[in-house]
C-alpha positions in Angstrom: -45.0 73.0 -167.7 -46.3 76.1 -165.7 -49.9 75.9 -164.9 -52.1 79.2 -166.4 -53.1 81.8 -164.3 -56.5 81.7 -163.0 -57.6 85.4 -164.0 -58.0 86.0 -160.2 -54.8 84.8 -159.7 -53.6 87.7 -162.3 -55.4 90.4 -160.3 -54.3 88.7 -156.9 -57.3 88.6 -155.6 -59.7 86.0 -153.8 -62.6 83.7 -156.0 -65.5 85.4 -153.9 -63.8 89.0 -154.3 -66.9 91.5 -153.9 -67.4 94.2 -157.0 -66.3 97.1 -155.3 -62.9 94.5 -153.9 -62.4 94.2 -157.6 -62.4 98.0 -158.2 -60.0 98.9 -155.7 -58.0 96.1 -156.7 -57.7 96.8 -160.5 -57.1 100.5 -160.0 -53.9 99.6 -157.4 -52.3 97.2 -160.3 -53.3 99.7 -162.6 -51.3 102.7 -161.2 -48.0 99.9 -160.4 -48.0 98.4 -163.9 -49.3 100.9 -166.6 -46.4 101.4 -169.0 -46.0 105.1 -169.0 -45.4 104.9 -164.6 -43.6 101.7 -164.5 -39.8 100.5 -165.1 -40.4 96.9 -165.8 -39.6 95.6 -168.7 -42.9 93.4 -169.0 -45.5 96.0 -167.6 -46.7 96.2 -171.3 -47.5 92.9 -171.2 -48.7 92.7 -167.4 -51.1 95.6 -168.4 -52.5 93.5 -170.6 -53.4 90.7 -168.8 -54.8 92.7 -166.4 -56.8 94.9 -168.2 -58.4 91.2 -170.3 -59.0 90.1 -166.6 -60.6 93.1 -165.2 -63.1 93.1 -167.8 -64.6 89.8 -167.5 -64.3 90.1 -163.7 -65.8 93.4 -163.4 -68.9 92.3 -165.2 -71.3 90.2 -163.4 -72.7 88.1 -166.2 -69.3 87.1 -167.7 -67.5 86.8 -164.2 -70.5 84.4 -163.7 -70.0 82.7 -166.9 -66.1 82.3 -166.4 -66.2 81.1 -162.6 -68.9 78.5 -164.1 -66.0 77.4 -167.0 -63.3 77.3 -164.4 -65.1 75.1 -162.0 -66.0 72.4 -165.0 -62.2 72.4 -165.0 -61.6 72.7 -161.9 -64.0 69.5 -161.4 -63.2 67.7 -164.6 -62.4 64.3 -164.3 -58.6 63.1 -164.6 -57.3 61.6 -168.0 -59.1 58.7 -169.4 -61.9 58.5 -166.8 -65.5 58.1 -168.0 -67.6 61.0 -166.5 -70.4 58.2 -164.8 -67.2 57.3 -163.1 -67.9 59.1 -159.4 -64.7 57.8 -157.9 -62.9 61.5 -158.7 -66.2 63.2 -157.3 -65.5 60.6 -154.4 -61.9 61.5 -153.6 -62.4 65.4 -154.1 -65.2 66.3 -152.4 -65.7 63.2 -149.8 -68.8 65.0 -148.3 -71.0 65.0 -151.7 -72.5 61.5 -151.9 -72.6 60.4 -155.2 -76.4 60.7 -156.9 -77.8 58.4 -160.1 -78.4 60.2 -162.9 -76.9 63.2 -164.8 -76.9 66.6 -163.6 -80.1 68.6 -164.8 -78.4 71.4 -166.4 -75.6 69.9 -167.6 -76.9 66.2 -168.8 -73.2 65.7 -169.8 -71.4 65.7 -166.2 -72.7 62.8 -163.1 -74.6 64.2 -160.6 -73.2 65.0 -157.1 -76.1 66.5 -154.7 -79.9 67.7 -155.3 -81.6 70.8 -155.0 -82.6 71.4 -151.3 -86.1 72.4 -152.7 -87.2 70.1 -155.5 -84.8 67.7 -155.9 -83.1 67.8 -158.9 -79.6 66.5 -159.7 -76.8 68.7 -159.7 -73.0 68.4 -160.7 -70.2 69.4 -159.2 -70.1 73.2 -160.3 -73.5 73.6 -159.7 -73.9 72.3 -156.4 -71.0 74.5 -155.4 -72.6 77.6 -157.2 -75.0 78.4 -154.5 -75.4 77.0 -150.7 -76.6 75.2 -149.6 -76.9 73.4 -153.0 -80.1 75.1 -155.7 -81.2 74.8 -159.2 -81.5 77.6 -160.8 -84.7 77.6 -161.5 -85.4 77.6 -158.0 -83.0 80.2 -156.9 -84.7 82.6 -159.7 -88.1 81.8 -157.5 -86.9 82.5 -154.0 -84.8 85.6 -155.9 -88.2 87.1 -156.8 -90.0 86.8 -153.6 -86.9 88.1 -151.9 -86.8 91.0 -154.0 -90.3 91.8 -153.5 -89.9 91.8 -149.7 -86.6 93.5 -150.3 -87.9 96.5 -152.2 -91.0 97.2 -150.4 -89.5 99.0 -147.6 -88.0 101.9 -150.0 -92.0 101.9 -152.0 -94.0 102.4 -149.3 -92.2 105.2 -147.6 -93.5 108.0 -149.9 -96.9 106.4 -149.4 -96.6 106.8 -145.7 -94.7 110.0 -145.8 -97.7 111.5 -147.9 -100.1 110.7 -145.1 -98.2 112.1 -142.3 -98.0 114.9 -144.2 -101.8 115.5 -145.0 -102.3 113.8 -141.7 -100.5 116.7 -139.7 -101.7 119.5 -142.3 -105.2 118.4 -141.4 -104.9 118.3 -137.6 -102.6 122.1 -137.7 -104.5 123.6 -139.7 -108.4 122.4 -140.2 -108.6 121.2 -136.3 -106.3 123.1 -134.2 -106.5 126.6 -136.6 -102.5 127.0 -137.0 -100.4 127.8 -140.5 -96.8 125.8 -139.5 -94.5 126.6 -142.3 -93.3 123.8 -144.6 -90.3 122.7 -143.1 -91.9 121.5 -139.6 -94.9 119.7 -142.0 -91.9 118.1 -144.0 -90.3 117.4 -140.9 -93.5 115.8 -138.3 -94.2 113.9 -142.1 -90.9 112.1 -142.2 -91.0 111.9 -138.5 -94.6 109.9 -138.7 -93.6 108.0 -141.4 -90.4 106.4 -140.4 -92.4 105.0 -137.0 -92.8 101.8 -138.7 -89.3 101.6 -139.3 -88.1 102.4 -136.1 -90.5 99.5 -134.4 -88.3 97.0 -136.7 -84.9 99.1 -135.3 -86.2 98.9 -131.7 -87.0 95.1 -132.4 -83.0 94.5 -132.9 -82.0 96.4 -130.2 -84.1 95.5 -127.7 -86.1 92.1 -128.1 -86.8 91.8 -125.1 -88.7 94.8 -124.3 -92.5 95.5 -123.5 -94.6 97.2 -126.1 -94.5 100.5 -124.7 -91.1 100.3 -124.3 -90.4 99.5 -127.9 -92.6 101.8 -128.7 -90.8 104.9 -127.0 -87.3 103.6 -128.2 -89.1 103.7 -131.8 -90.2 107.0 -131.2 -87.0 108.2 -130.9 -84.7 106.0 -133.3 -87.0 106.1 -136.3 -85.5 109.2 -138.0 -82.0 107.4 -138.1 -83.3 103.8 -138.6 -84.9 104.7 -141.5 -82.0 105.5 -144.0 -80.3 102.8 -142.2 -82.9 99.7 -142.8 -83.8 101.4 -145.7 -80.2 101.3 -147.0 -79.6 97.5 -145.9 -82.5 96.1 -147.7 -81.3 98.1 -151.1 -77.6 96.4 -150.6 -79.4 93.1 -149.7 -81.6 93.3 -153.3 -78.6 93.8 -155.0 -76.8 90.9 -154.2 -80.2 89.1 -154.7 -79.8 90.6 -158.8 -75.7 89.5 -159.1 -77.1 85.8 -157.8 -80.1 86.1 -160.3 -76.8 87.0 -163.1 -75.4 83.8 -161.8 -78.8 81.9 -162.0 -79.4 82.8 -165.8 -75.7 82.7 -167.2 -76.1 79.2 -167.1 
């Protein structure tokens, strides 16, 4: 009997297919098999499976909760073995050493690693869910810190593009008597306050440079390390929510 199609086998795409992978993906089977474009007798039909998989795949808490049903089984043990029975967990993943007790999500399935930070048992699925292997409830911790540090960047850049601007509007125009028009105030504001973002830019490209250095290369690189950085750490806190998904689909 023909094995079922995985619903990333259907799209013909890989397990850790990014969102945007999935887009492109869906839209290029879309255009080959929709029923009015193609000749084949079964595009009906292959629409349709595409469309059902596309749907779950395209959506971050069910694609969670499908790849967490697939890899029970994926991992389930064969026919007529008892689940406290590690010698499948033995043969199939030979680098897991077998752990007593049941998994602490799912009490149901024999545990196969602990969490990194505190301990707990894990099975199969969810010691391959995240690496190296994390309970949830610890990977919703670290994912709140991280998105803290992650977001702060892209907060406190108004904050310090208001004081360069009152900053240079005071020193123009109370100290040194001159009106500049808006543009150059906008302009010296975003300047000053993207200096602390090009120190971290001059940082990565070159460590190993004296302060005044780094300081001069900041100077000058801050204007387009800004977006840049800024940019990064937005792509970087979402992944951080799609693992978060992950983490509470369970």
């Amino acid at each position: 009997m023909r094995a079922t199609k995985t619903l990333y086998q259907v799209l013909q795409i890989d397990p850790e297919a990014e969102p945007d992978v999935i887009e492109v993906v869906y839209r290029k089977l879309a255009r080959k098999y929709h029923p009015d474009v193609s000749p084949m007798p079964d595009a009906a039909e292959r629409m349709k499976e595409i469309n059902s998989a596309y749907e779950i795949l395209h959506d971050p808490r069910r694609r969670a909760t499908y790849d967490r049903e697939l890899a029970f089984q994926q991992a389930s043990p064969r026919e007529n073995t008892p689940v406290t029975d590690f010698r499948w967990v033995e043969e199939t993943e030979p680098w897991a050493p077998p752990q007593v007790g049941g998994c602490v999500r799912h009490p149901g399935f024999g545990a196969v690693a602990n969490c990194t930070d505190c301990g707990a048992s894990l099975c199969a699925y969810c010691a391959r869910l995240f690496q190296p292997p994390t309970c949830s409830t610890c990977l919703l911790r670290w994912a709140r810190r991280k998105r803290f540090r992650l977001g702060l960047p892209a907060l406190a850049l108004p904050g310090l593009f208001a004081v360069g601007y009152l900053g240079w509007a005071g020193l123009l125009q109370a100290v040194l008597g001159l009106q500049p028009p808006l543009w150059l105030l906008l302009l010296l504001a975003y300047w000053t306050g993207s200096i602390a973002f090009g120190v971290r830019g001059a940082r990565e490209m070159a460590p190993q440079s004296d302060a005044i250095v780094s300081g001069f290369i900041a100077c000058l690189v801050a204007p387009v390390a800004t977006p840049v950085l800024i940019g990064k750490s937005l792509w970087e806190y979402r992944k951080i929510q799609v693992l978060e998904a992950m983490a509470r689909s369970e």
